[in-house]
C-alpha positions in Angstrom: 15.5 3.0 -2.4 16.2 3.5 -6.1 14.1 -0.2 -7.5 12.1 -2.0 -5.5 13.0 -4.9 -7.1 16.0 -5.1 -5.3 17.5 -8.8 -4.9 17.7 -10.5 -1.6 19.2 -13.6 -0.2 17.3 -16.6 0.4 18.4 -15.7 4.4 16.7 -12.4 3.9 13.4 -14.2 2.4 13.4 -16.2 5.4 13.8 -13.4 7.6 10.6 -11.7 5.9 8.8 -14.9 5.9 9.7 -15.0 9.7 7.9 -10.9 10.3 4.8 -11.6 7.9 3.8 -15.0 10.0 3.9 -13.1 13.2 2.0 -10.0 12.2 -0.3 -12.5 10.5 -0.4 -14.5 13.9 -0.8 -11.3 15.6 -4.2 -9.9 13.5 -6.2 -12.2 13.4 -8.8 -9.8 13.1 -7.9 -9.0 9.8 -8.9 -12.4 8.3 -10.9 -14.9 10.4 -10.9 -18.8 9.6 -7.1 -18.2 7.5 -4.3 -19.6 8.4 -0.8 -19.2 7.5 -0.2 -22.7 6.0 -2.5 -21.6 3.3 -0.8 -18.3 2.7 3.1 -19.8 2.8 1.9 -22.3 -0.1 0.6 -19.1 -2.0 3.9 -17.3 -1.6 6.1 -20.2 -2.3 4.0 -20.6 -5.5 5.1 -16.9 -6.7 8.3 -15.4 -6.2 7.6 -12.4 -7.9 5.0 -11.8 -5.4 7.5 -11.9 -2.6 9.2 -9.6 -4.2 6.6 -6.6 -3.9 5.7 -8.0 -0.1 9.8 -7.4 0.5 9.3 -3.9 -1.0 6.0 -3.3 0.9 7.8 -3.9 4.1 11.7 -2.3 3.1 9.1 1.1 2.4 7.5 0.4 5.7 4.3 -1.0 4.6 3.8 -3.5 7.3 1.4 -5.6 4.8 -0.9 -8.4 6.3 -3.6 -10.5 4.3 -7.0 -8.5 4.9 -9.1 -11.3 3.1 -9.4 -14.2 0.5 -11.0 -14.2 -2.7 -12.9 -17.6 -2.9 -13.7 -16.9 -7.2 -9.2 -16.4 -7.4 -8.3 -18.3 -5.0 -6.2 -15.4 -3.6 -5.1 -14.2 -0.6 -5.1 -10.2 -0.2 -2.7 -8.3 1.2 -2.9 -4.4 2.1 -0.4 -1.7 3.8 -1.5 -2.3 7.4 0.8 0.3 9.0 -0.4 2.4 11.5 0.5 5.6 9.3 1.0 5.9 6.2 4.3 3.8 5.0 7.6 6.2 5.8 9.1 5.3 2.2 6.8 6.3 0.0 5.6 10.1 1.4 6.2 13.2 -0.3 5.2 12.1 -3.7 3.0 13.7 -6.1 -0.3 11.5 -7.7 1.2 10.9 -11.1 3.6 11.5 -13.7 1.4 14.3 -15.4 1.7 15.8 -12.1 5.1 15.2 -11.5 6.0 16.9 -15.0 3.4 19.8 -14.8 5.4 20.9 -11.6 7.8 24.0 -12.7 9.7 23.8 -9.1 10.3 21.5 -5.9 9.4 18.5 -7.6 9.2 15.6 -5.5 11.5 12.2 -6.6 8.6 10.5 -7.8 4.8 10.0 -8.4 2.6 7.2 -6.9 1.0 5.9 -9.6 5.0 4.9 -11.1 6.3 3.5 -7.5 3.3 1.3 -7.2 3.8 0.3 -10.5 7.3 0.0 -9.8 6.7 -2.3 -6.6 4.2 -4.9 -8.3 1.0 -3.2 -6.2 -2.1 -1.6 -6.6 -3.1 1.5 -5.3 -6.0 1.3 -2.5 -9.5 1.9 -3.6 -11.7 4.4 -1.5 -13.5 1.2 -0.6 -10.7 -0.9 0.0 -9.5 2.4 2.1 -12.6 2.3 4.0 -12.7 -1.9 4.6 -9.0 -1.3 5.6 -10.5 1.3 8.7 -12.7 -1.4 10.1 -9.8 -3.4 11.0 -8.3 -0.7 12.9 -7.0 2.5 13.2 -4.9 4.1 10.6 -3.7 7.2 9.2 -4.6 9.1 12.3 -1.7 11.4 11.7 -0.8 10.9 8.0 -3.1 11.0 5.3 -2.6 8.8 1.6 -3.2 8.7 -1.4 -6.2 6.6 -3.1 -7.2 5.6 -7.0 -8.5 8.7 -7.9 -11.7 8.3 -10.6 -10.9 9.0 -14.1 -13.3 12.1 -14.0 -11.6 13.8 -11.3 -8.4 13.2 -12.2 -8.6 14.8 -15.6 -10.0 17.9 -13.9 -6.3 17.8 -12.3 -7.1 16.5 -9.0 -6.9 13.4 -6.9 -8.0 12.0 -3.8 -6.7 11.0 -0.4 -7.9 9.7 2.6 -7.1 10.0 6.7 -8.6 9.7 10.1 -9.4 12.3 12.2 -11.9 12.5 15.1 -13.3 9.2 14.7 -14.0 9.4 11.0 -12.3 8.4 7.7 -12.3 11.8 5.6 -11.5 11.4 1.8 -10.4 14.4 0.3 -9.2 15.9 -3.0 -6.1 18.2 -3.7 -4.6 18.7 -7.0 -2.3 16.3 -8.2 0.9 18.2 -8.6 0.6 18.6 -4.5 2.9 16.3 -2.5 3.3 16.4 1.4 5.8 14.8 4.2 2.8 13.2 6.0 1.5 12.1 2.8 2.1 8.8 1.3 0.2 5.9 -0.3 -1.0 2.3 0.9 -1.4 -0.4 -1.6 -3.2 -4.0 -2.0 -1.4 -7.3 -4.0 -2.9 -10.7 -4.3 -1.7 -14.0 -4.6 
């Protein structure tokens, strides 16, 4: 996928409407006492939300709403795939990664497709509140927003589970792996 801001029909909207209100349907677990009505209104509000849902799904995101923000008023939605998502692996942290790389550079950096896509990469903590919903990343691992401090030092930070346990990990930045992808948040 070159943009993720592709266009899409008002069919295709429909369609994606249609997948999120049955995952939503289907994990309840994920957000207690909401209910889609709520949701629909929120997204029918902001069309340029829908657009980075559609490109959370087209990269294989799977998002779902994990909570609501009573101060906003918004809904949250996170990267609920069981792995991390298929279209966005294989990328290096950042562009200062992506540039310091003399050889095999990947097609792109994280930081700039989440960017790109209208999301926000997921916090160790919002990594961690996502793994009390379920089990994920038991065979991938992805990226997370890494602190400023380590980042300058050249690294960055990813998470996975493995034996029961969410491990977070660093690497340098420049690194970039097939199982090894990102998850991101958006509200509305």
């Amino acid at each position: 996928m070159d943009s993720y801001k592709e266009e899409f029909s008002a069919e295709e909207q429909k369609e994606f409407f249609a997948i999120w209100k049955v995952r939503f349907e289907k994990n309840m677990n994920r957000h207690k006492d909401l209910d889609w009505t709520g949701v629909q209104e929120k997204l029918d509000a902001h069309p340029e939300k829908v657009r980075s849902l559609v490109a959370m799904e087209k990269t294989g995101g799977e998002p779902d709403v994990v909570g609501y923000d009573q101060k906003t008023g918004e809904y949250i939605f996170y990267d609920c795939s069981p792995e991390s998502p298929k279209g966005r692996r294989s990328l290096c942290y950042d562009l200062e990664a992506h540039k310091s790389r003399k050889e095999f550079k990947p097609e792109n950096n994280v930081i700039d497709v989440a960017a790109d896509m209208g999301i926000e990469l997921l916090t160790e903590e919002e990594y961690q509140y996502l793994q009390q919903m379920g089990k994920f990343d038991t065979k991938t691992s992805s990226w997370i927003k890494t602190p400023a401090n380590i980042r300058e030092l050249g690294g960055a930070v990813f998470c996975d589970r493995r034996y029961e346990t969410v491990f977070v990990y660093h690497n340098g930045a420049e690194s970039y792996y097939a199982a090894r992808g990102f998850r991101g948040s958006l509200r509305v």
